[in-house]
C-alpha positions as CSV (number, residue, x, y, z in Angstrom):
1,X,-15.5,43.9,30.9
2,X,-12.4,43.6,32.4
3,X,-10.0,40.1,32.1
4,X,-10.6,36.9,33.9
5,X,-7.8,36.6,36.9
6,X,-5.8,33.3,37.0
7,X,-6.0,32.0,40.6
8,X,-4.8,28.4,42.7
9,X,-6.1,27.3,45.4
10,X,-4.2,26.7,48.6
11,X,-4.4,24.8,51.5
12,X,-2.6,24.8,55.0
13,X,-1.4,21.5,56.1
14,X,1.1,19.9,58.7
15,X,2.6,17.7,55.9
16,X,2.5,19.5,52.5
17,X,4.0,17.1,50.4
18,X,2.0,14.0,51.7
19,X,-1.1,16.1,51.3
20,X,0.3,17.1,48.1
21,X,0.3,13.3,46.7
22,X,-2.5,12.0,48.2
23,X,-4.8,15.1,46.0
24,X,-2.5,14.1,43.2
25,X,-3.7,10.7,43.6
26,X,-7.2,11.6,44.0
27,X,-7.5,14.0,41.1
28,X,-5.3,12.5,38.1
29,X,-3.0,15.8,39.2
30,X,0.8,15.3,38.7
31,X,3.5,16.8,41.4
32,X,4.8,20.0,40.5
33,X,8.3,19.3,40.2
34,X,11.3,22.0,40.7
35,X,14.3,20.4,40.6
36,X,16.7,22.5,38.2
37,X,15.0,25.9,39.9
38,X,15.5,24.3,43.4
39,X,19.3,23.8,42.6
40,X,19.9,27.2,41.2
41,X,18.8,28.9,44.6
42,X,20.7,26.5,46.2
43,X,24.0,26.8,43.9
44,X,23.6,31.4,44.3
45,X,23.0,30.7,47.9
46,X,19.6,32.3,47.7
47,X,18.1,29.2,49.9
48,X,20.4,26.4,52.1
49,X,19.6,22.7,52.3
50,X,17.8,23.4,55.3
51,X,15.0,24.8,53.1
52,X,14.7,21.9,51.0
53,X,13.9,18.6,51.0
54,X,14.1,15.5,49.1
55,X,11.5,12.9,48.3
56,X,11.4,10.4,46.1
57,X,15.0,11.2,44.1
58,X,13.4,14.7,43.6
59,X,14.1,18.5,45.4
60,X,11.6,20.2,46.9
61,X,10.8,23.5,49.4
62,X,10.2,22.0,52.6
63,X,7.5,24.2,53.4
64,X,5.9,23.4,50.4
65,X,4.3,21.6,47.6
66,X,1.7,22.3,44.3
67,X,0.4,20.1,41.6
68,X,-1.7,20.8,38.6
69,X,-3.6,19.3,36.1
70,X,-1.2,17.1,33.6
71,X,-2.6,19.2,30.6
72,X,-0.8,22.2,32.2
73,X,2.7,20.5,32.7
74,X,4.0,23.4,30.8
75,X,2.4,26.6,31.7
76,X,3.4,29.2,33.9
77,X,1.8,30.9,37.0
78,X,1.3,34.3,35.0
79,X,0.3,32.5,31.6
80,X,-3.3,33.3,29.9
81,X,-5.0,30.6,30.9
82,X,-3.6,30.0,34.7
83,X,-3.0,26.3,35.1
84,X,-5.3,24.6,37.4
85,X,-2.7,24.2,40.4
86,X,-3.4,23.5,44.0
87,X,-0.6,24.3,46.4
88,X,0.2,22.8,50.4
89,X,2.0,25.3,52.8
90,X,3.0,23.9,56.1
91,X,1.3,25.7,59.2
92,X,2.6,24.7,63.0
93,X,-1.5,24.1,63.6
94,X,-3.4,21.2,62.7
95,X,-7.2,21.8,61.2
96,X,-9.7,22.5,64.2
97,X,-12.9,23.5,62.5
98,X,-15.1,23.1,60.0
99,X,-13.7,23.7,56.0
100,X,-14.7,27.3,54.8
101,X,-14.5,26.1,50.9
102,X,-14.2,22.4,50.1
103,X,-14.0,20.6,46.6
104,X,-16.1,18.8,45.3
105,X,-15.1,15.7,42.9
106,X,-17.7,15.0,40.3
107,X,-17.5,11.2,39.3
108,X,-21.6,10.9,38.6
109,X,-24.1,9.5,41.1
110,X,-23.3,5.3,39.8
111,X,-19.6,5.9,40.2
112,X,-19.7,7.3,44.1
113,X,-19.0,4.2,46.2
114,X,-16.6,3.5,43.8
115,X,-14.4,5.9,44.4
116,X,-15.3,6.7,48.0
117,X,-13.7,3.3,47.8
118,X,-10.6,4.1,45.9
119,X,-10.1,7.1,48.0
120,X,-9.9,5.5,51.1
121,X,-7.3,3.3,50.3
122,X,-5.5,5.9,49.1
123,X,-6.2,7.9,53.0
124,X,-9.3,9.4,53.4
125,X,-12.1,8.8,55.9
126,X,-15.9,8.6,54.3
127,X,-17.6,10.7,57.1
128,X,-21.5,10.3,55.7
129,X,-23.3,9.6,53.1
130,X,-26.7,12.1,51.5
131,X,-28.8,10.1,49.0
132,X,-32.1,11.9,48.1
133,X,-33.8,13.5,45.2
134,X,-32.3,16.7,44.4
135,X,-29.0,15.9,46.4
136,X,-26.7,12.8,46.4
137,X,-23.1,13.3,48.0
138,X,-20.3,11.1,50.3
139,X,-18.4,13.8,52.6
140,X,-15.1,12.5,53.2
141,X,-12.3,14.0,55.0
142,X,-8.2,14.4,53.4
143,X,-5.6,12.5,55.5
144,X,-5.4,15.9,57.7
145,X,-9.2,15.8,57.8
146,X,-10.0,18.8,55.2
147,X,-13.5,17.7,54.1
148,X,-14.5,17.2,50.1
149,X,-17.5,15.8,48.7
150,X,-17.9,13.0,46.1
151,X,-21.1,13.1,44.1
């Protein structure tokens, strides 16, 4: 039996760090913040300020942008468990067909609409709706238009 592999899942995006804080929004995530690693490339000249940029009072890679799950504030990208991370890398080419993989947030089948709700406010589309026995979901679509399902 061989050991489990730690993973992340990443997603291309025009805008990584507005995608990154909109799914930090949506999933109780927390940024991902690199600020004293940022500035150490910076101070050896390993990266310029034309990699970086700065949001918020914070530094970040433009290119760019992770968060994980607040329980795993602490743990590296090689520790035993993985911490649940997603990560947003700028691509010149905005989304053009249908998601491969999507995710799909489990709030329960009385909590849907409100947090289709909550979502939208916070930038995503509802696209449609699947109530029927066996299958209940709202497809929605991420400010770039990634699709994810609420059920």
């Amino acid at each position: 039996m061989s050991t489990p592999i730690g993973f992340q899942i990443t997603f291309d995006a025009l805008d990584p760090h507005t995608q990154a804080r909109f799914w930090a929004e949506a999933l109780g995530y927390e940024l991902e913040l690199g600020d004293d690693f940022i500035r150490s490339m910076l101070e050896r000249g390993v990266a310029t300020q034309d990699d970086v940029v700065e949001i918020d009072g914070h530094l970040f890679w433009r290119t760019g942008a992770a968060i994980r799950h607040p329980a795993d504030r602490d743990v590296g990208p090689y520790d035993d468990p993985a911490p649940r991370r997603l990560l947003f890398m700028a691509v010149p080419e905005a989304k053009s067909v249908k998601n491969r993989v999507h995710l799909d947030l489990n709030v329960g089948h009385d909590h849907i609409d409100a947090e289709v709700q909550r979502l939208t406010q916070l930038g995503a589309k509802a696209l449609y709706s699947i109530d029927e026995p066996g299958a209940f979901h709202t497809t929605m679509a991420d400010p770039e238009g990634n699709e994810f399902c609420v059920q």
